[in-house]
C-alpha positions, 0 to 999 in steps of 0.5 A: 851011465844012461848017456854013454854011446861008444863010437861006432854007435855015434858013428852010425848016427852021423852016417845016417845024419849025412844021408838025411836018414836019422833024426838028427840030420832032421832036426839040423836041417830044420834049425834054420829057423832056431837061430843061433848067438845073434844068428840062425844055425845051418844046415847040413842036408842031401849029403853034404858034408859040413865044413872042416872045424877051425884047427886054429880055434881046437889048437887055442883051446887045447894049449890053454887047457894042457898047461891047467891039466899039467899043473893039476895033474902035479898037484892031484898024487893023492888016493883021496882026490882021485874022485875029485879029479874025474870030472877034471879028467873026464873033460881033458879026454873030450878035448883030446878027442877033439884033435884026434878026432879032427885029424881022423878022415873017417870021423869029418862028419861035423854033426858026429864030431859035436855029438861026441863032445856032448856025450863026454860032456853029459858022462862028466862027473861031478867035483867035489871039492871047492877048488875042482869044481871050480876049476871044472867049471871055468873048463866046461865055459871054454868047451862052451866056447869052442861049441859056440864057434859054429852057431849053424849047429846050435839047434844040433846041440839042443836036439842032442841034449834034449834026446839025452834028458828024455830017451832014458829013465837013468841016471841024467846027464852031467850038469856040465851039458847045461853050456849048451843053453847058455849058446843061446841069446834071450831072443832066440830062446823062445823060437826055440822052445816053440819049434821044440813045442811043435814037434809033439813031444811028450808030456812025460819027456817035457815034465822031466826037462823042465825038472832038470833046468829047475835043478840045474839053475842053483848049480849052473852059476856059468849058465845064466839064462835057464830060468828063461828056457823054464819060463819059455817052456811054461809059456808055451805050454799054457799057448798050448793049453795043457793045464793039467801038464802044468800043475804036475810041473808046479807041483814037481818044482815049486819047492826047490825053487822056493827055497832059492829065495833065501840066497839073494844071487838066485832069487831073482832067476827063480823067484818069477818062475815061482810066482808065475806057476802060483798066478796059474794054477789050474784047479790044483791048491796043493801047488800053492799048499806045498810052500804055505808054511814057509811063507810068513818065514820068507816074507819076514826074511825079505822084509828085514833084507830090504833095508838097506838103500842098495838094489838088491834091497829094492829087489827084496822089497819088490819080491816081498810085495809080490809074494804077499798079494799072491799069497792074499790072492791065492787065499781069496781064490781057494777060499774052501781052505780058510780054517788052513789059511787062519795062521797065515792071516794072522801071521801076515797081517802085518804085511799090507797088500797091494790094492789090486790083489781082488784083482790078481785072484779074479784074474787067476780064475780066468787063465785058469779056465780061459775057453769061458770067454772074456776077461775084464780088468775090473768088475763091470756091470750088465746093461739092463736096457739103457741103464748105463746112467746108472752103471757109469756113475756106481762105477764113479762112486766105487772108485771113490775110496771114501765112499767105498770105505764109509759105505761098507763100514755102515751097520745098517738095517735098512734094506736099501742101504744093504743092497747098495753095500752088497753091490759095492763090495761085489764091485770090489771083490767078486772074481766074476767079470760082470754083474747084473745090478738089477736089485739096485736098480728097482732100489734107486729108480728116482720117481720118474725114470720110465724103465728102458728109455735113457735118464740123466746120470746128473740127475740119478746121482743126486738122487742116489745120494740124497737117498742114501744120506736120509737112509743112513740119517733114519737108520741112525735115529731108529737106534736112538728112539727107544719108542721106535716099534722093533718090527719097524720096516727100517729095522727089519732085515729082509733075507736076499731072496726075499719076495718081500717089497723093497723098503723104496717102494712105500717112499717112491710110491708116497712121492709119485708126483716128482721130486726126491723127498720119499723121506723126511729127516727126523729130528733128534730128540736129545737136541744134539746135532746129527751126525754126519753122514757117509754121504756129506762127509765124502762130498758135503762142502758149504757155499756162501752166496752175497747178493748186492743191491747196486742202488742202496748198496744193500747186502745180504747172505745165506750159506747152503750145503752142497754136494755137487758144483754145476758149471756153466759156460761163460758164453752158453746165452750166446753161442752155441759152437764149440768152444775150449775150456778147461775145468779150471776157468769154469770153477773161477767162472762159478765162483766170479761176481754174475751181474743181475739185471734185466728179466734177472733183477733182484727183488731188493728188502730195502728199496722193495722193488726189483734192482740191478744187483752183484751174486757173488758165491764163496766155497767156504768149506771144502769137500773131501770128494769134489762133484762137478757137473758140467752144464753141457745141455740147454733147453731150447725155448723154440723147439722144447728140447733139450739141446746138447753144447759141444763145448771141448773141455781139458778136464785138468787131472789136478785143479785148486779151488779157493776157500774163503772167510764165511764173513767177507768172502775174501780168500783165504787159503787154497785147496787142491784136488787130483782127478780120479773118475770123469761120466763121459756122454756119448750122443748129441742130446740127453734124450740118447747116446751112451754114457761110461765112466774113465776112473782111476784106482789108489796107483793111478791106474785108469780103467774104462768102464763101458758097462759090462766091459772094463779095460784098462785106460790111461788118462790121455785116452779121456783127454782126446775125446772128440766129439759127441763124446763129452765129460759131464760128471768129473769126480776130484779128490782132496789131495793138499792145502795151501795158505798161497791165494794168489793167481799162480798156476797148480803145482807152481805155487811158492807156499808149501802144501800141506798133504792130505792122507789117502784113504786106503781101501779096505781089504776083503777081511775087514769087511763086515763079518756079512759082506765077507760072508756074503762074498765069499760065498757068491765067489764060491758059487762062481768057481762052482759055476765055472767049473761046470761050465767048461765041458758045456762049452766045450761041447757046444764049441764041437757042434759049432755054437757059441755057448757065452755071447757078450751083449752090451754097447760095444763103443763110444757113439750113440746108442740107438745104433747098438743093439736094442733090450727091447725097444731101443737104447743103448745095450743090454739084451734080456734074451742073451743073458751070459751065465756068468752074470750075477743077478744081483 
């Protein structure tokens, strides 16, 4: 076999192992650092010579295994099982070697002493029959042992084995040598593998290692932890960065370690190495196209194996899981291949994908070419010079699942309406890292807003979703009139480079004196009501508001539609130091009687004159998506500014609201609300600082999204904010209801709560034939994008330049100290632009 040596071969290793002269006294002196079971291994240098080997442990050893060889060999006369006996014999050889060899004074050398049982181990055949293969099994676990007794030399071992697999193109080693990595602990795995990795091994060498383990973890069911050697190895690569290297490992594995997953002991060692080559694929689909077909049959196998209640069921599911948003992802990610892809889909659409697998494919593209800078944990947006008002709230907004579900659904031939679905589903499904919302922002401008100096992100966002409901509003009438001219501007569908005016400047110019009334809603000739709105039926409630004469006891009611609530603070007239509060206590502030007297009054009908009198507001429906405004600015009448309140306030991540009857206003049943996103306010007055956006996804992920950088977050990050930095906008989502209207705190209440479903977000196919296209598409430019954009940076990193420059806030605090777009505000940079921005 290509393993053999014959003594006087090892022999001279070991000679030159004790001198220092041969490679493998080298690497035994160097393995300090390798470690061993629990500790480092030894070392043996400038001739001295190793320790005498424990006769007591080889005597053990060998009486247990003589009295297994003289009941086998009684039961083994016949021809037929010769070739099953070799493996049995082969090793009974290895152990009478050892004592001769521990007895010969000429052969003490430890490191030639171990060599020799390697190589017997490593020229073993294999058995054949159940009950010898067993057996040969349970004898290389005691040889294991016995190698074990002396951790100083496991690095040795690793050595010796490594040079077996790599020095030969024959036949490789017997699968019995795999004992020696089952030495090693988990954690010394990896410091192994690094000191293997450091010493310039060959690729060659490294792809036919790697080969070998994948093999040997279905037939070494007495090694345990080679999948952690395979996942070491890839991992270290990657360190290295030899993708190409990877992909050919990929593409060499992947199929036999898929195959695994149908055997239910073996899935859970190969299944991550299987799903970590899929995450990182370099540029090569064929890896992912090697196990394509047998998809569907896996996950329907998994899917019926998860049915029952014990943890192997668990872990079926969560494999299925995982298989299904790699493979949704992988299709995503190669979308050149969708005509392949088409059986897949239809095949798996059954099987849901998890909310995140945009996010698994962006992320693929980014390992894939990791020189091209940063990765984002969502998609974020470019600051177009202290436009983060904007930025923060369309990241409010996207995280809104009704909203974003609503939105996209919406046929429309407003153009307004279709830049805003464009940026939406780029939010949500493009795989670059950052866009440039430029289109949107000459879209949405209120009147007003001078370009390049710092808004109110309240104030646009009212904006915004008055205009979008009044667009959704004169579309749906513009399908309802037949009267209505074909080449109308709302119908008219104005390509995306198109030079044409956009729809909003007839309305914004039309009402350049202020206010937010560019269009009118018509009414509906056939007299029926209009339907709602995606705007009023994601944030649309209804107030009722009672004001009591307290001379004549005079009443009188009116009910006003609202889509954002905006809290004031009790003691707000009063003092301006900071005060805590809790969201909670300013809703019950809000919906509190508020005496009327003095510069207050109320003009009474009855006693026509000015009068004390009680304000009382009702929240008689509920919306799906609650808006509350934190009233955290006052205008100062001395100076004429607009002052900022430093007012602490816990944004409860669950708060109630009670619903009462439209007639008396009494209480009726209780409606409750979980956070999901919150507008934070960085500065000390609205005329400056910076605003970003904490939001958090369907499974309660949170991310943080400071413009163009997004970063994953947790909800104790946007309670620990300290001052200047405020929440101003809290965004809350209907999560149940109750009948129970008394004072007792959320989540304690005795009455049972009726859920509420969740809507779930749209998958990138059931997008809108053209938003899917128009993603795709714009995810193909990007990939074309990346590619030619790695040797461009790879020869300017050669002449010492940086070819991608991040620009953008970099932090919480105000934002006059960040760099200026032109004239100062808060990030942004129009000289700096990052070629991986998408000028929407």
């Amino acid at each position: 076999m290509a393993v053999k040596q014959n003594n006087n071969e090892i022999q001279q290793d070991a000679s030159n192992g004790a001198t220092g002269g041969k490679k493998s006294s080298e690497t035994a002196a160097g393995s300090g650092g390798g470690g061993g079971v629990g500790e480092g291994a030894g070392t043996a240098t400038n001739g001295t010579i190793p320790p005498k080997i424990s006769e007591e442990g080889v005597e053990v050893l060998l009486e247990d295994l003589d009295t297994t060889s003289a009941s086998t060999t009684t039961t083994t006369t016949n021809n037929s099982n010769n070739t099953n006996k070799k493996g049995l014999q082969n090793l009974r050889t290895v152990l009478h070697n050892i004592e001769q060899l521990h007895h010969n004074d000429q052969t003490r050398n430890a490191m030639f002493f171990y060599k020799r049982i390697l190589y017997e181990l490593a020229n073993m055949k294999v058995a054949k029959s159940a009950e010898d293969l067993k057996r040969c099994k349970e004898e290389i676990v005691q040889v294991g042992a016995f190698l074990a007794l002396d951790k100083r030399y496991l690095m040795y071992y690793l050595t010796v084995v490594y040079d077996m697999i790599t020095v030969s193109d024959n036949e490789p080693p017997s699968y019995a040598v795999a004992i020696v990595f089952h030495l090693f602990q988990p954690n010394v795995i990896i410091e192994a593998v690094q000191t293997l990795l450091e010493q310039n091994v060959q690729d060659a060498d490294i792809r036919k290692t790697v080969g070998l383990l994948c093999e040997w973890i279905k037939l070494c069911n007495f090694c345990q932890n080679l999948n952690l050697w395979v996942m070491a190895l890839l991992t270290g690569l990657r360190k290295q960065g030899k993708y190409r290297l990877l992909d050919e490992i990929a593409l060499d594995n992947i199929e036999k370690l898929f195959t695994l997953f149908l055997f239910p002991a073996l899935r859970p060692k190969a299944a991550p190495i299987v799903f970590h080559m899929l995450s990182n694929i370099n540029q090569n689909p064929e890896i992912f196209h090697k196990i394509l077909p047998k998809i569907p049959s896996y996950v329907h196998l998994l899917k019926t194996r998860s049915g029952t209640t014990d943890e192997a069921s668990n872990e079926a599911l969560v494999c299925m899981q995982k298989l299904v948003d790699l493979t949704n992802a992988l299709m995503l990610r190669f979308n050149d291949y969708d005509e392949l892809y088409a059986p897949i889909k239809t095949t798996l659409q059954m099987y849901e994908p998890s909310h995140n697998y945009v996010a698994i494919a962006r992320a693929m593209y980014e390992n894939s070419l990791p020189c091209l800078g940063r990765t984002n944990a969502r998609v974020g947006l470019v600051n177009l010079g202290n436009t983060c008002y904007m930025n923060s709230v369309l990241q409010a907004l996207a995280m809104t699942s009704d909203f974003s579900r609503e939105i996209l659904l919406i046929e429309s031939g407003s153009l307004l309406l279709s830049k805003v679905q464009q940026q939406i589903a780029l939010m949500h499904y493009s795989l670059r890292h950052e866009l440039t919302p430029s289109r949107v922002l000459n879209a949405t401008r209120p009147p007003g807003f001078t370009p390049g100096l710092q808004q109110d992100s309240s104030e646009f966002l009212g904006y915004l979703l008055e205009l979008l409901h009044e667009q959704e509003i004169h579309n749906h009438q513009n399908h309802l009139n037949e009267e209505e001219s074909p080449s109308s501007e709302l119908c008219q569908v104005i390509p995306y480079n198109s030079k044409d005016r956009d729809l909003i400047t007839t309305s914004s110019s039309s009402s350049s004196s202020g206010g937010s009334k560019s269009l009118k809603p018509l009414q509906k000739q056939t007299g029926e009501p209009l339907p709602l709105s995606t705007i009023d039926k994601t944030f649309a409630g209804k107030l009722s508001t009672t004001y009591k004469c307290l001379d004549c006891s005079w009443e009188s009611r009116n009910e006003d539609s609202f889509r954002e609530l905006q809290l004031s603070f009790p003691d707000d007239k009063d003092d301006l130091g900071a005060t805590n509060y809790s969201v909670q206590d300013l809703i019950e502030y809000y919906c509190s009687p508020e005496k009327l007297d003095g510069d207050n009054q109320y003009f009474c009908p009855r006693c026509k004159k000015l009068c004390d009198a009680e304000r009382r507001i009702g929240i008689i429906q509920a919306p799906r998506n609650l808006i509350l405004t934190l009233k955290q600015f006052k205008y100062d009448q001395k100076y004429h500014f607009r002052t900022k309140l430093m007012h602490k306030v816990f944004h409860d991540e669950s708060v109630t609201v009670k619903l009462c009857s439209t007639d008396s206003l009494l209480e009726m049943s209780n409606v409750h609300y979980d956070l999901y996103a919150g507008v934070v306010h960085a500065g000390y007055s609205m005329d400056s600082g910076h605003y970003f956006t904490f939001a958090a996804d369907q499974s309660k992920h949170w991310y943080k999204f400071n413009d163009s950088l997004v970063t994953s977050s947790q909800p104790e990050e946007m309670h620990s904010l300290t001052s200047p930095n405020t929440p101003y906008i809290l965004f809350y989502q209907m999560c149940g209801r109750s009948n129970d209207t008394s004072d007792t705190a959320v989540g304690c209440s005795s009455m049972p709560v009726e859920q509420v479903p969740i809507t779930t977000p749209l998958t990138l196919e059931e997008l809108p034939r053209r938003l899917r296209d128009y993603v795709k598409q714009d995810n193909r430019v990007y990939s074309d994008e990346l590619k030619m954009q790695q040797p461009m940076k790879r020869s300017t990193r050669a002449s010492g330049n940086n070819f991608i420059t991040r620009t953008g806030y970099e932090g919480d605090d105000d934002d006059d100290r960040g760099p200026p777009p032109s004239a100062g505000g808060c990030g942004g940079n129009g000289l700096g632009m990052n070629m991986n921005r998408f000028v929407y």
